[in-house]
Residue, then its C-alpha position, 0 to 999 in steps of 0.5 A: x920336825x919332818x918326821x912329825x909332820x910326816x907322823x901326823x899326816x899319816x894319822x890323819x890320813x889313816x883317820x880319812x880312810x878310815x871314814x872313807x865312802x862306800x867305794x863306787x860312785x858315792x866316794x867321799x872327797x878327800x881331805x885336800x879336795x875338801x880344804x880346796x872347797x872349804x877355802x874357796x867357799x869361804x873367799x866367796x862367801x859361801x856358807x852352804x859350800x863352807x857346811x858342806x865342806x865340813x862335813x865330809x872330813x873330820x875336823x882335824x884332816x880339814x884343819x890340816x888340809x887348810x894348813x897345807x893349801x896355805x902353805x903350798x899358796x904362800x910358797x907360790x905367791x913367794x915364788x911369783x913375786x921373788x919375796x921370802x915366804x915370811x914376807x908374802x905370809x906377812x903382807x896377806x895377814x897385814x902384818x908390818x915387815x919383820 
């Protein structure tokens, strides 16, 4: 499992070099700055901030990004208040204990 993971965050990390900015002052943020953006534009309600965040990565580098903020918030949110990851998972969507 961690060796596919490992795979698909190669790609997609090769895929953003790939896209990659001029090199100077005008460098394009990377796919964990734009998940960064992305999210804390979406809990606030900010669609400009949304669209620009999308549009510095491509689709499949910000789906992954935003895959791994979450799980880096579950596992510290679980950490926090001494409960599973599934639980602290679980009680954010509003999903019943398992």
């Amino acid at each position: 499992m961690f060796g596919r993971l490992r795979k698909s965050f190669a790609e997609v990390v090769s895929s953003v070099r790939a896209e990659g900015g001029s090199g100077g002052h005008d460098r394009t943020p990377n796919l964990f700055e734009a998940a960064a953006a992305y999210v804390s534009a979406c809990a606030e309600d900010d669609q400009e901030r949304m669209d620009e965040a999308t549009s510095w990565v491509s689709p499949e580098a910000l789906s992954f990004g935003v895959s791994e903020l979450a799980c880096r918030a579950v596992i510290a949110l679980a950490r926090e208040r001494d409960e599973s990851p599934r639980t602290v998972a679980r009680t954010l969507l509003g999903l019943p204990a398992a």
